[in-house]
CHARMM-style PDB file with segment names, atoms N, HN, CA, C and O in Angstrom:
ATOM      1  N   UNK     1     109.706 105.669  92.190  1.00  0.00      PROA
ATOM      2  CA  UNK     1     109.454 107.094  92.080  1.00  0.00      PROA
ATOM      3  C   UNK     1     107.938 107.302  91.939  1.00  0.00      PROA
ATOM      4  O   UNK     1     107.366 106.440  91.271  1.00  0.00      PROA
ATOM      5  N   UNK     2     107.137 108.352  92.479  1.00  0.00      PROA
ATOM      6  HN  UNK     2     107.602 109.053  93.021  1.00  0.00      PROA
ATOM      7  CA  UNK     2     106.026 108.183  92.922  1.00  0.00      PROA
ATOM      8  C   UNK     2     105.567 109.537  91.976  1.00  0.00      PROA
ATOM      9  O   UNK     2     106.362 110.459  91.791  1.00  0.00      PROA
ATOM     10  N   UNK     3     104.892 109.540  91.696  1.00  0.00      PROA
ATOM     11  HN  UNK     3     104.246 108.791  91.846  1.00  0.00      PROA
ATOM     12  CA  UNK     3     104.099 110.638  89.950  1.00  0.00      PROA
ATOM     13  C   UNK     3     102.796 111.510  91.248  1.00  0.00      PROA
ATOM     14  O   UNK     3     101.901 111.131  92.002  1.00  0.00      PROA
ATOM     15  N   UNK     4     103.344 112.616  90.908  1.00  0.00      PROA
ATOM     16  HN  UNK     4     104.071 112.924  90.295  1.00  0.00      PROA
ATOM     17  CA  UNK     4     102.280 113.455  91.278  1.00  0.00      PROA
ATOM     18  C   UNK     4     102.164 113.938  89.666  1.00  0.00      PROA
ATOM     19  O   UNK     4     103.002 113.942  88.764  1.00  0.00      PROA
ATOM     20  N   UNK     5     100.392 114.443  89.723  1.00  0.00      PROA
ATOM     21  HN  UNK     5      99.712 114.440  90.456  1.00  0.00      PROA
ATOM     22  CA  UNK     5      99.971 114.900  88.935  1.00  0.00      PROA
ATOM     23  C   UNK     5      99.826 116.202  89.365  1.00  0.00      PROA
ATOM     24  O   UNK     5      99.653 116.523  90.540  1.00  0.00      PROA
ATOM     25  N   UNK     6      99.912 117.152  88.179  1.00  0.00      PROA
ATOM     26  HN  UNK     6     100.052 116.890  87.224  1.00  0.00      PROA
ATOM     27  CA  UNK     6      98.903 118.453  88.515  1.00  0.00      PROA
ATOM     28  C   UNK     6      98.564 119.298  87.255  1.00  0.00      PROA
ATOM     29  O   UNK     6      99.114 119.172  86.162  1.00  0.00      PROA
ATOM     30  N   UNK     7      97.676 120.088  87.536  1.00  0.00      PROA
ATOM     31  HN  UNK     7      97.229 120.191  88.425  1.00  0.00      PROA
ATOM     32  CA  UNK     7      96.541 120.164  85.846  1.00  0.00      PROA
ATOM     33  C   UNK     7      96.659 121.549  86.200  1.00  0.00      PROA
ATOM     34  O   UNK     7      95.689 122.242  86.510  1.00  0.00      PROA
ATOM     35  N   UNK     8      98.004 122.008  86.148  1.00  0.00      PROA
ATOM     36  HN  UNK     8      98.791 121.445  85.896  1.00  0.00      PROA
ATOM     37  CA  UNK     8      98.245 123.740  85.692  1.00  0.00      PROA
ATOM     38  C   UNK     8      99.456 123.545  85.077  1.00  0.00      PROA
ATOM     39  O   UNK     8      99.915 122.417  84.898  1.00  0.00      PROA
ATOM     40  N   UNK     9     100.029 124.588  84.727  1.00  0.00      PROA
ATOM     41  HN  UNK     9      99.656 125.505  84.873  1.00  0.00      PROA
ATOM     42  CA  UNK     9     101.198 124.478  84.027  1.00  0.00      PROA
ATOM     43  C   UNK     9     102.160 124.525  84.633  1.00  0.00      PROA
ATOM     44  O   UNK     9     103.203 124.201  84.064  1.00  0.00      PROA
ATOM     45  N   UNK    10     102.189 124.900  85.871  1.00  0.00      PROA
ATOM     46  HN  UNK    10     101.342 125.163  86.333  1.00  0.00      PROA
ATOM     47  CA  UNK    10     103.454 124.551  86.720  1.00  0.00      PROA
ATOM     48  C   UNK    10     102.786 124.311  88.621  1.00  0.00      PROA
ATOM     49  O   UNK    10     101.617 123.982  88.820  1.00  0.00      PROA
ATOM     50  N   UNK    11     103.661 124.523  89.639  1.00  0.00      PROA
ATOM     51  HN  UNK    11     104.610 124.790  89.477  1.00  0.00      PROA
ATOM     52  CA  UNK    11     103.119 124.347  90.742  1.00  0.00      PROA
ATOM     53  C   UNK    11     104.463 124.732  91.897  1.00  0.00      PROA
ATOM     54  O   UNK    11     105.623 124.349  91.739  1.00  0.00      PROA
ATOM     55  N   UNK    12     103.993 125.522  92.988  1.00  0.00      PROA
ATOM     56  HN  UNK    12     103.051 125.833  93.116  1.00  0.00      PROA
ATOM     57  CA  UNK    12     105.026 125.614  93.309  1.00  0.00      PROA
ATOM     58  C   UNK    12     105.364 124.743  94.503  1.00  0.00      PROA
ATOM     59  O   UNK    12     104.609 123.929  95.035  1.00  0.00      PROA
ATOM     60  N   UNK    13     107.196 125.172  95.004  1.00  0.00      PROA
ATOM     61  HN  UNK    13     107.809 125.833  94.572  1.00  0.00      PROA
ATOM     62  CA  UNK    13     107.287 123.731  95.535  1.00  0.00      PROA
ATOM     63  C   UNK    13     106.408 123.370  96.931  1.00  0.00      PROA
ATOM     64  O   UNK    13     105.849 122.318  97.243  1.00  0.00      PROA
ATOM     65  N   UNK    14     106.507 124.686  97.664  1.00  0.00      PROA
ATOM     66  HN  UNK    14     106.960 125.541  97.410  1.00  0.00      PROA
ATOM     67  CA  UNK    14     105.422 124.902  98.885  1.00  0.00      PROA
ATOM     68  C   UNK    14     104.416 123.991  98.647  1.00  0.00      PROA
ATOM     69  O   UNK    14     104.479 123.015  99.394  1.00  0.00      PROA
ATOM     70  N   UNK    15     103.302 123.982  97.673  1.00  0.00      PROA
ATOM     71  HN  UNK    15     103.251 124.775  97.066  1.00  0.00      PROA
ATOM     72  CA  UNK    15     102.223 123.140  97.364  1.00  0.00      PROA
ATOM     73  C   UNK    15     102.138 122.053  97.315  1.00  0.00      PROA
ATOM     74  O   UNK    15     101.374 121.285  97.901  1.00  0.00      PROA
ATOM     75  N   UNK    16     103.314 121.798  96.252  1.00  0.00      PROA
ATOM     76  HN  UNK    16     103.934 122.422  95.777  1.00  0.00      PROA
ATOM     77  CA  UNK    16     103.935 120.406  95.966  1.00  0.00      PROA
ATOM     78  C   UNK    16     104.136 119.437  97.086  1.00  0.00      PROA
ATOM     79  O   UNK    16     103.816 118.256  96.950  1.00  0.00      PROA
ATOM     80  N   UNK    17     104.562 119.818  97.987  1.00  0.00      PROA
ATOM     81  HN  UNK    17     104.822 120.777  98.097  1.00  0.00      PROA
ATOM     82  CA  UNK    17     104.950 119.294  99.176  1.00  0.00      PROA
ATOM     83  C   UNK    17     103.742 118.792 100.131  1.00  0.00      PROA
ATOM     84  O   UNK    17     103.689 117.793 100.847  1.00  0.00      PROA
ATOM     85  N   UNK    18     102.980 119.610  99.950  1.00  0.00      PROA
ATOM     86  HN  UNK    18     103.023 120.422  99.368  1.00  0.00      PROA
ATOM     87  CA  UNK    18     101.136 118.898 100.492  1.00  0.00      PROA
ATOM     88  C   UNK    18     100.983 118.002  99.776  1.00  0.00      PROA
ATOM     89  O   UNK    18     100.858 116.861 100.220  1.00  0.00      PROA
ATOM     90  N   UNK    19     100.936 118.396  97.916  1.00  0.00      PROA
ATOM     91  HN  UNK    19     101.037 119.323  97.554  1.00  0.00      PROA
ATOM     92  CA  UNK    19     100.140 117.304  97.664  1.00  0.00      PROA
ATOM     93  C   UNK    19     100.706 115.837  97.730  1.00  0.00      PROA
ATOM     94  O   UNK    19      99.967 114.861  97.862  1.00  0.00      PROA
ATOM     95  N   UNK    20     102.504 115.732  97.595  1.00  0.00      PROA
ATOM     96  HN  UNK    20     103.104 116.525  97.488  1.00  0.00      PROA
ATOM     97  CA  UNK    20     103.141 114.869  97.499  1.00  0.00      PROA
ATOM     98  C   UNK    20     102.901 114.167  99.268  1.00  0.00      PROA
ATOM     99  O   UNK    20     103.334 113.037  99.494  1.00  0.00      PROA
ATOM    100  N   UNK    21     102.184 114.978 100.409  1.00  0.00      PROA
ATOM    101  HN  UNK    21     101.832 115.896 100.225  1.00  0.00      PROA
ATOM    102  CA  UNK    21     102.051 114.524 101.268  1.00  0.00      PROA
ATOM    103  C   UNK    21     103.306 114.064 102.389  1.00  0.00      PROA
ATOM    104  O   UNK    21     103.480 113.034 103.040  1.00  0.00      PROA
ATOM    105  N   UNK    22     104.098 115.377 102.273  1.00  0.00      PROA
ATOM    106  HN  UNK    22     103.957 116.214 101.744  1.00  0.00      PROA
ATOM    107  CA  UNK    22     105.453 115.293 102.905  1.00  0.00      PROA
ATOM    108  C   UNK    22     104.984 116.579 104.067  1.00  0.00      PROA
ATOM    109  O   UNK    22     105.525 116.603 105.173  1.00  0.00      PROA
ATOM    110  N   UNK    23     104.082 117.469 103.732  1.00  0.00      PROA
ATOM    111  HN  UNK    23     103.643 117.449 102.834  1.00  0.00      PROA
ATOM    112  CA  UNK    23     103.890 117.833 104.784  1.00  0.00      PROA
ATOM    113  C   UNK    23     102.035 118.131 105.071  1.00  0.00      PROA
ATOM    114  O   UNK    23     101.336 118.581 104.164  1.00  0.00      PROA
ATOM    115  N   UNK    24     101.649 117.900 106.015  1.00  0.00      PROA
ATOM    116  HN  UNK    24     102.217 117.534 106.753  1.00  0.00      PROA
ATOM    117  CA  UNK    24      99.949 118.431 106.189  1.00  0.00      PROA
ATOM    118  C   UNK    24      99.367 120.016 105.809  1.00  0.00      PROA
ATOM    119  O   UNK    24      98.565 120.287 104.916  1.00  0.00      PROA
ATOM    120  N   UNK    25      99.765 120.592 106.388  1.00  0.00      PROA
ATOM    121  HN  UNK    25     100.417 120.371 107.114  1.00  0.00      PROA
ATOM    122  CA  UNK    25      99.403 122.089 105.870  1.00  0.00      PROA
ATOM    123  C   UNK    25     100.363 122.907 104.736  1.00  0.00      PROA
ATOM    124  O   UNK    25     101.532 122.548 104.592  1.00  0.00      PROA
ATOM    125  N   UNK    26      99.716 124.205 103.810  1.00  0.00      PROA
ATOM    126  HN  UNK    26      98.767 124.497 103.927  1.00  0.00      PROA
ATOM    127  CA  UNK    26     100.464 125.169 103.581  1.00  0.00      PROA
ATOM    128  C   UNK    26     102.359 125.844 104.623  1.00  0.00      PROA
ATOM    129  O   UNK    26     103.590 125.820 104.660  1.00  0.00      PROA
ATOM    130  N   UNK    27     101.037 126.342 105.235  1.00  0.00      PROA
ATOM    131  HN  UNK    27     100.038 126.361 105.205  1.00  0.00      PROA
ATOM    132  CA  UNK    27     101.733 126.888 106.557  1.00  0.00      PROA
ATOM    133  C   UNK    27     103.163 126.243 106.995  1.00  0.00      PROA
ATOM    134  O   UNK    27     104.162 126.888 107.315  1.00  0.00      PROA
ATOM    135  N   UNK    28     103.036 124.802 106.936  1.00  0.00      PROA
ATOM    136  HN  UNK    28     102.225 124.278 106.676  1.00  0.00      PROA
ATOM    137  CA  UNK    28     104.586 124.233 107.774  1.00  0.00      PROA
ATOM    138  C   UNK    28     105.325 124.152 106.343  1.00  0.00      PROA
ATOM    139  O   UNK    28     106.153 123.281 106.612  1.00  0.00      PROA
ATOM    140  N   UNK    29     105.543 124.461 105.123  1.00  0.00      PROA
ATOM    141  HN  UNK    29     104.870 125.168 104.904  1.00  0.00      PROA
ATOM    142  CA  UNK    29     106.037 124.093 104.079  1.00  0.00      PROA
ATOM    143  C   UNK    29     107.492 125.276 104.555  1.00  0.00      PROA
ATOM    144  O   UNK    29     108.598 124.737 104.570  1.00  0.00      PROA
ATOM    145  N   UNK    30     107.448 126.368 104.813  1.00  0.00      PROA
ATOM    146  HN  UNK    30     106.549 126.806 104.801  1.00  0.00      PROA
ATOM    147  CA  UNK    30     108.601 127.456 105.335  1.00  0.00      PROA
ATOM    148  C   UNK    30     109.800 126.822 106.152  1.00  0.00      PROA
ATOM    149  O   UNK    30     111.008 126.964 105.967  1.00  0.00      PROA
ATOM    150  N   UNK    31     109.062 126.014 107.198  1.00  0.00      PROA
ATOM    151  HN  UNK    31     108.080 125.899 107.349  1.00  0.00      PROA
ATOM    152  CA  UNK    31     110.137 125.280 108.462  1.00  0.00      PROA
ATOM    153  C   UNK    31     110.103 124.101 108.149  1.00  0.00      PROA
ATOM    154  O   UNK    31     110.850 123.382 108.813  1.00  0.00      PROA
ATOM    155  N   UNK    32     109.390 123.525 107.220  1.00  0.00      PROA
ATOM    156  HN  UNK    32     108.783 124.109 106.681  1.00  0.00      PROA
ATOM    157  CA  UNK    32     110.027 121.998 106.505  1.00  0.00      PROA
ATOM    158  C   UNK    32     111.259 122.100 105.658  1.00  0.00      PROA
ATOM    159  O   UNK    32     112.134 121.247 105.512  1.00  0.00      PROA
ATOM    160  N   UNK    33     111.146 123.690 104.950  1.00  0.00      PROA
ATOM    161  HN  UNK    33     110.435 124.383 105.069  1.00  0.00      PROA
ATOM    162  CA  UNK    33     112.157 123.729 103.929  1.00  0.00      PROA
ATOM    163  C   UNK    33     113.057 124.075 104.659  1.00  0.00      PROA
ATOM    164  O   UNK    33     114.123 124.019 104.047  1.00  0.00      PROA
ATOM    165  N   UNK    34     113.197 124.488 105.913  1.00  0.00      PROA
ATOM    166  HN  UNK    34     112.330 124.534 106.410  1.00  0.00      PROA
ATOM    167  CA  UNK    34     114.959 124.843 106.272  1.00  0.00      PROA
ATOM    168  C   UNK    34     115.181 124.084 106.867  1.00  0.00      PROA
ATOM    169  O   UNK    34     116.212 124.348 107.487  1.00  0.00      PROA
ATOM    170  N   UNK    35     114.444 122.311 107.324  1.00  0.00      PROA
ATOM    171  HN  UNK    35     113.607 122.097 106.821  1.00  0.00      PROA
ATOM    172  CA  UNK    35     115.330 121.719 108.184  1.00  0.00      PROA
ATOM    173  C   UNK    35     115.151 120.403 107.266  1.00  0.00      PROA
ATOM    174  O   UNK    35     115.546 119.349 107.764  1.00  0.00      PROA
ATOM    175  N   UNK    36     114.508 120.364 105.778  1.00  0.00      PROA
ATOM    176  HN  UNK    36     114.187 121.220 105.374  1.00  0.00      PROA
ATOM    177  CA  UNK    36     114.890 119.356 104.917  1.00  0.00      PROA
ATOM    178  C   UNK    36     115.752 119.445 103.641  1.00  0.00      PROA
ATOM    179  O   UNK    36     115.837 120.631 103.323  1.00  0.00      PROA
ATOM    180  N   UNK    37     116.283 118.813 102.966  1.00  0.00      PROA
ATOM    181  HN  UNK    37     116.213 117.849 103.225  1.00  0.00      PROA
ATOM    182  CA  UNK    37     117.119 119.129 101.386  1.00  0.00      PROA
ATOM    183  C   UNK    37     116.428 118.208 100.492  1.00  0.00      PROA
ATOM    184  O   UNK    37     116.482 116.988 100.334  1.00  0.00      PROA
ATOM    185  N   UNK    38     115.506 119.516  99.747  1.00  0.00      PROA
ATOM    186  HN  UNK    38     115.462 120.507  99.875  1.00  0.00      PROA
ATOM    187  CA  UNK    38     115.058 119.073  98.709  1.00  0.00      PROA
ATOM    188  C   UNK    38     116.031 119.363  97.344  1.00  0.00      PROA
ATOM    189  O   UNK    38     116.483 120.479  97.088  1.00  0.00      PROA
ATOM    190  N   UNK    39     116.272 118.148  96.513  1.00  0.00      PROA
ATOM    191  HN  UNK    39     115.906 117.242  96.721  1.00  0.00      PROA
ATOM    192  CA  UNK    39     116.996 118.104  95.515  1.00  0.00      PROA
ATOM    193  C   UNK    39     115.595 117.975  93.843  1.00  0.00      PROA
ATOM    194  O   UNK    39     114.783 117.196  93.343  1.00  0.00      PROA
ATOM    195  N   UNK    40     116.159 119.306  93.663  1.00  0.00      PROA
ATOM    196  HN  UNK    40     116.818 119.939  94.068  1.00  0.00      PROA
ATOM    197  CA  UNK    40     114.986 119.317  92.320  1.00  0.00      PROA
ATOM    198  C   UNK    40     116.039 119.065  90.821  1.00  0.00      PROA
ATOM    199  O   UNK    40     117.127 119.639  90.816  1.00  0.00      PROA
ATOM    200  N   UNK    41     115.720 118.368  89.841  1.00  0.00      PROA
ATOM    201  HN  UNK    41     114.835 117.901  89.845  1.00  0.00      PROA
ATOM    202  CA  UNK    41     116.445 118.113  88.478  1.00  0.00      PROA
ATOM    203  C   UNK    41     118.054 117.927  88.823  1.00  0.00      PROA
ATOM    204  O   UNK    41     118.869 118.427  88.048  1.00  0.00      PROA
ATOM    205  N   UNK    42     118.484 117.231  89.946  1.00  0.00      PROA
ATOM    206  HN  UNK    42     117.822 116.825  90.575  1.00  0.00      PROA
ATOM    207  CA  UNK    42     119.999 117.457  90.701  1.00  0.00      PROA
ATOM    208  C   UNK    42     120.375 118.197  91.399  1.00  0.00      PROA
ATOM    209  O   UNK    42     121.234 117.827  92.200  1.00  0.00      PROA
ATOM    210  N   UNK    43     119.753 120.047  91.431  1.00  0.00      PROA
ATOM    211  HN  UNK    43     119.055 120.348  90.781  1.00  0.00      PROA
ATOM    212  CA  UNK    43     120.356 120.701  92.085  1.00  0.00      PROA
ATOM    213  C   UNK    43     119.726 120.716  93.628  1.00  0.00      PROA
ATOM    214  O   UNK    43     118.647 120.123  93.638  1.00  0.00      PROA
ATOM    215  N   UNK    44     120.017 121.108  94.618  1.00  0.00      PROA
ATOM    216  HN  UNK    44     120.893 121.590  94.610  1.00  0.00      PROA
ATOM    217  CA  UNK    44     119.785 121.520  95.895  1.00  0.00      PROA
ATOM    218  C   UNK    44     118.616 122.778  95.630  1.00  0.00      PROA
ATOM    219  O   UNK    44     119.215 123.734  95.136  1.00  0.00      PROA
ATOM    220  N   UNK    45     117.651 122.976  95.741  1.00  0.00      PROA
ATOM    221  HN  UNK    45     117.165 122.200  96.142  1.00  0.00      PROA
ATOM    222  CA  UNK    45     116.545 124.241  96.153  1.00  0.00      PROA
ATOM    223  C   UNK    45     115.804 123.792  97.401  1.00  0.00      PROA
ATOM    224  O   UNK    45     115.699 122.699  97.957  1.00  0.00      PROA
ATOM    225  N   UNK    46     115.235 125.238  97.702  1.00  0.00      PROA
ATOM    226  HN  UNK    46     115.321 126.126  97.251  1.00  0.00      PROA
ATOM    227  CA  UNK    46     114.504 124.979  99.159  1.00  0.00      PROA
ATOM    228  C   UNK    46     113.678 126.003  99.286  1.00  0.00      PROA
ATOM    229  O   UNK    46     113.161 126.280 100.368  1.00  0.00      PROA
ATOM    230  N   UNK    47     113.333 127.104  97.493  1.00  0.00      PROA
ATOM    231  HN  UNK    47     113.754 126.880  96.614  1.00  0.00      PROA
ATOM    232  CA  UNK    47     112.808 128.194  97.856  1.00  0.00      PROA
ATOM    233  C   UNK    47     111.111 127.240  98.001  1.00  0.00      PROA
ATOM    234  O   UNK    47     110.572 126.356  97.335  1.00  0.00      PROA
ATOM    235  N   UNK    48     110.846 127.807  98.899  1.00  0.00      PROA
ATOM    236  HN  UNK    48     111.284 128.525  99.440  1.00  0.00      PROA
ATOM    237  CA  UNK    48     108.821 127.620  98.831  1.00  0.00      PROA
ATOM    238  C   UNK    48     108.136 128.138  97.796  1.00  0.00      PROA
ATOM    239  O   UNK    48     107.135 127.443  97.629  1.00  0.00      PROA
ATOM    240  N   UNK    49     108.193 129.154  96.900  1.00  0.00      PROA
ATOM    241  HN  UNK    49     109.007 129.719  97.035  1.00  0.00      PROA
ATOM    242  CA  UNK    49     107.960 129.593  95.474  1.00  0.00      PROA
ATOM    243  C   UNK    49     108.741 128.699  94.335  1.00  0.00      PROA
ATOM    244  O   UNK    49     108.483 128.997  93.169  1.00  0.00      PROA
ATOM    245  N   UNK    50     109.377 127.970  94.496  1.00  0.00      PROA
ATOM    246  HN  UNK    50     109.587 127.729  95.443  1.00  0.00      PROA
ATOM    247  CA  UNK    50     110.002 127.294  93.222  1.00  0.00      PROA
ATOM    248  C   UNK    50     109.070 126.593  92.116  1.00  0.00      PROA
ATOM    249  O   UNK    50     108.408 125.585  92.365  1.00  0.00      PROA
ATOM    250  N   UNK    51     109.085 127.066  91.198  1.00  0.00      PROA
ATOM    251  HN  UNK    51     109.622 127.885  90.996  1.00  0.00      PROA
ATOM    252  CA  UNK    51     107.849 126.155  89.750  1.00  0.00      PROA
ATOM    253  C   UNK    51     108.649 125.232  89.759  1.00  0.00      PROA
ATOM    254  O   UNK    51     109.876 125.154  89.695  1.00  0.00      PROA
ATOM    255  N   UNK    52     107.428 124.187  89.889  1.00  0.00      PROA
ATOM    256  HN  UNK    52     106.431 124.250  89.941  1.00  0.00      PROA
ATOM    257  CA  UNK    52     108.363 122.884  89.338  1.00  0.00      PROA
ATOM    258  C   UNK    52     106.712 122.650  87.837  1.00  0.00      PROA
ATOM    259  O   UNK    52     105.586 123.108  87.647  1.00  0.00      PROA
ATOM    260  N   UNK    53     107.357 121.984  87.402  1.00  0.00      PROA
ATOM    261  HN  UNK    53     108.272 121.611  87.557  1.00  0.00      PROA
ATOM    262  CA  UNK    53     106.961 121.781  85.721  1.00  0.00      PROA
ATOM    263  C   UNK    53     106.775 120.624  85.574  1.00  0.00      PROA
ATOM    264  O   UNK    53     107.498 119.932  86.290  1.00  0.00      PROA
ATOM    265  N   UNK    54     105.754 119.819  84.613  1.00  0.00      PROA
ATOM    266  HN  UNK    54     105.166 120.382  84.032  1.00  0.00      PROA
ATOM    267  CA  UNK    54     106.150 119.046  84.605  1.00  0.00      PROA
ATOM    268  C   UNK    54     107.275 117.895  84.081  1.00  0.00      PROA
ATOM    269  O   UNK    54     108.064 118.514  83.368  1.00  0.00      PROA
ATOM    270  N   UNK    55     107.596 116.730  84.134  1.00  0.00      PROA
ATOM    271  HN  UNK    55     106.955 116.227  84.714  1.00  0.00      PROA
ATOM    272  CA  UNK    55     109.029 116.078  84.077  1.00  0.00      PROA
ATOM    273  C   UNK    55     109.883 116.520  84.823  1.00  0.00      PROA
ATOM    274  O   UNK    55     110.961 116.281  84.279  1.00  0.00      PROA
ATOM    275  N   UNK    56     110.019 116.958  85.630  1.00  0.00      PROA
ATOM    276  HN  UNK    56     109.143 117.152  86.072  1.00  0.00      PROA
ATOM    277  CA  UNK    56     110.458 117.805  87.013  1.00  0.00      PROA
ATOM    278  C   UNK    56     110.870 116.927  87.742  1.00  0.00      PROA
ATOM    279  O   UNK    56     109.968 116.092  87.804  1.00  0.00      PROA
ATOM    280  N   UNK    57     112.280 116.402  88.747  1.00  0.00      PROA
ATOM    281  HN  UNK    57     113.013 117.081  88.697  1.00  0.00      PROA
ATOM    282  CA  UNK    57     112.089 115.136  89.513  1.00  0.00      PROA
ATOM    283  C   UNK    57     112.710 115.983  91.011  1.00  0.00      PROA
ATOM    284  O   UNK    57     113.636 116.760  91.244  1.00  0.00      PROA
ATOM    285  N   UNK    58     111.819 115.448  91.664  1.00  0.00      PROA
ATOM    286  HN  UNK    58     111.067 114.817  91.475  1.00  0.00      PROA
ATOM    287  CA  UNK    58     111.997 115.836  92.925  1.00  0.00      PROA
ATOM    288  C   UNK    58     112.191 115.038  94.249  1.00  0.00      PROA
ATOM    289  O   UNK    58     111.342 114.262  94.685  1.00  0.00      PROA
ATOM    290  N   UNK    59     113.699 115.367  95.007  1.00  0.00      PROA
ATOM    291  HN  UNK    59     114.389 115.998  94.653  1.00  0.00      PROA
ATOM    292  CA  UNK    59     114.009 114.188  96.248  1.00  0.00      PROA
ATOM    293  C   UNK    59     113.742 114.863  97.125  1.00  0.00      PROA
ATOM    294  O   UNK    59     114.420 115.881  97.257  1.00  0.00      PROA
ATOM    295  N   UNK    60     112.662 114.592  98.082  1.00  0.00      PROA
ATOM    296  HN  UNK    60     112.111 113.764  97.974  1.00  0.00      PROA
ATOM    297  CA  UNK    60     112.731 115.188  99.227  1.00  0.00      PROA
ATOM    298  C   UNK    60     113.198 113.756 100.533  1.00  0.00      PROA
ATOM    299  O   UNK    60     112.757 112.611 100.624  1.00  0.00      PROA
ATOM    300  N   UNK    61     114.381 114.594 101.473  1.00  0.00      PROA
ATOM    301  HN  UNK    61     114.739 115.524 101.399  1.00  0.00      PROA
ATOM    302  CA  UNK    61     114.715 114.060 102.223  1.00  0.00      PROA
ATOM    303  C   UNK    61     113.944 113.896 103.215  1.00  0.00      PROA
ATOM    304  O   UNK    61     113.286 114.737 103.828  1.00  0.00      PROA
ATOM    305  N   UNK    62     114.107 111.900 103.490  1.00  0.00      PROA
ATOM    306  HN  UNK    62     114.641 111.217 102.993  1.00  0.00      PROA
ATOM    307  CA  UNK    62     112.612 111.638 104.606  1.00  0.00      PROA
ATOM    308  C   UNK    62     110.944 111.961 104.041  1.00  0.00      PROA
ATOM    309  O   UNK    62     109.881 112.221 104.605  1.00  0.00      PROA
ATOM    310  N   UNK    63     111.355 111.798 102.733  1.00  0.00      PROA
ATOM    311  HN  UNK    63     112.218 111.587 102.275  1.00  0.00      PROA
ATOM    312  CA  UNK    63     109.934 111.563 101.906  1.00  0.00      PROA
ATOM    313  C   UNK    63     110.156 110.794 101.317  1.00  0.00      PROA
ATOM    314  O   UNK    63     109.718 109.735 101.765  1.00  0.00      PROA
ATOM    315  N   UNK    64     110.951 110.667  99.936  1.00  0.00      PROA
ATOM    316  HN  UNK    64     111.308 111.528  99.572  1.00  0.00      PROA
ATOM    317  CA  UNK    64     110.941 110.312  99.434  1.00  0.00      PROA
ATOM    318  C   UNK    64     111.286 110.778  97.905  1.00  0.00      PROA
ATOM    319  O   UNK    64     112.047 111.738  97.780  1.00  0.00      PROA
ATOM    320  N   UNK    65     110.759 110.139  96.729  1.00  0.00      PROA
ATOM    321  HN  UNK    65     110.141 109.359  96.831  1.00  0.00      PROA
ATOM    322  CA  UNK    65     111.386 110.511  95.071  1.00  0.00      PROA
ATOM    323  C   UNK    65     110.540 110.999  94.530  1.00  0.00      PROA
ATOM    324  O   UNK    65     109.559 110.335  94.863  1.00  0.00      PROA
ATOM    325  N   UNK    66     110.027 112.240  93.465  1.00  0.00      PROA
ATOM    326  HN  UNK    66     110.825 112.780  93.195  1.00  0.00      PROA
ATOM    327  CA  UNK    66     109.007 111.874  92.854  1.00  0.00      PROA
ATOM    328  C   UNK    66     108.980 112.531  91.151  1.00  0.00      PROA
ATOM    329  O   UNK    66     110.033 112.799  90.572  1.00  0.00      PROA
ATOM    330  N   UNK    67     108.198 112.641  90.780  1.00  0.00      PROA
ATOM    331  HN  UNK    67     107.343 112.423  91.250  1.00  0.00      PROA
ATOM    332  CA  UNK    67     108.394 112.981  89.368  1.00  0.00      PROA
ATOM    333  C   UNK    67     106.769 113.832  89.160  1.00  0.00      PROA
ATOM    334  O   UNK    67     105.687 113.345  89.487  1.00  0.00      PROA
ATOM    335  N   UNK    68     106.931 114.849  88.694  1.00  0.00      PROA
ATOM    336  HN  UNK    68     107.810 115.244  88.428  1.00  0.00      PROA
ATOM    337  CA  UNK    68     105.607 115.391  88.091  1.00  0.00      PROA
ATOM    338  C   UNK    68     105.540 115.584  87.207  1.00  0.00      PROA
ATOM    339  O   UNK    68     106.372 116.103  86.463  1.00  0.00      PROA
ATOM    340  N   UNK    69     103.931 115.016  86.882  1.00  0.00      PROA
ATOM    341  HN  UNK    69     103.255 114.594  87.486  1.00  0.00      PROA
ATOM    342  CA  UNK    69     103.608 114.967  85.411  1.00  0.00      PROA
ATOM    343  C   UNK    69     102.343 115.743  85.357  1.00  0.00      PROA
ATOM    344  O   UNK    69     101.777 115.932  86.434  1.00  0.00      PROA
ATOM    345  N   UNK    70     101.690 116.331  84.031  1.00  0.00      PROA
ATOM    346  HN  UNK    70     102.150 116.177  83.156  1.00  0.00      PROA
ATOM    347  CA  UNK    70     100.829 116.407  83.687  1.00  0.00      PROA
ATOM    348  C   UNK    70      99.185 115.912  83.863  1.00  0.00      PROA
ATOM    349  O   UNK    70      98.705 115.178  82.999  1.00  0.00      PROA
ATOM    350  N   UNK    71      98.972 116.027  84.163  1.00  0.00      PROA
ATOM    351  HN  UNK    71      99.362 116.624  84.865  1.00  0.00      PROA
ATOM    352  CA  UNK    71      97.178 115.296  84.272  1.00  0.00      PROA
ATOM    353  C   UNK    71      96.066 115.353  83.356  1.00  0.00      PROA
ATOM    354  OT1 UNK    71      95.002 114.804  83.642  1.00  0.00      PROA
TER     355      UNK     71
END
């Protein structure tokens, strides 16, 4: 499981998804989310606004696992 950091109090998942390096731009985070299943704390989400927090664990399909923490 691979630790992204981030030094705000939350982050949303749109972002998340750059920095975790699942997708290159802002912009494609909309049409990544309707043709991938991201599984956040167990459940299924896919909004592009979603806070994730940290201790947060996040599966993105064809990425990979990850966990965010604090920095």
């Amino acid at each position: 499981m691979k630790e992204i950091a981030i030094n705000t109090e939350y982050i949303a998942l749109g972002q998340f998804l750059k920095l975790a390096d699942c997708i290159s731009t802002g912009g494609q985070a909309k049409f990544f989310l309707q043709d991938n299943e991201i599984v956040i704390n167990g459940e299924l989400d896919n909004r592009r606004g979603r806070k994730l927090y940290a201790g947060d664990q996040v599966k993105v399909e064809g990425c990979g696992e990850f966990i965010v923490i604090s920095s």
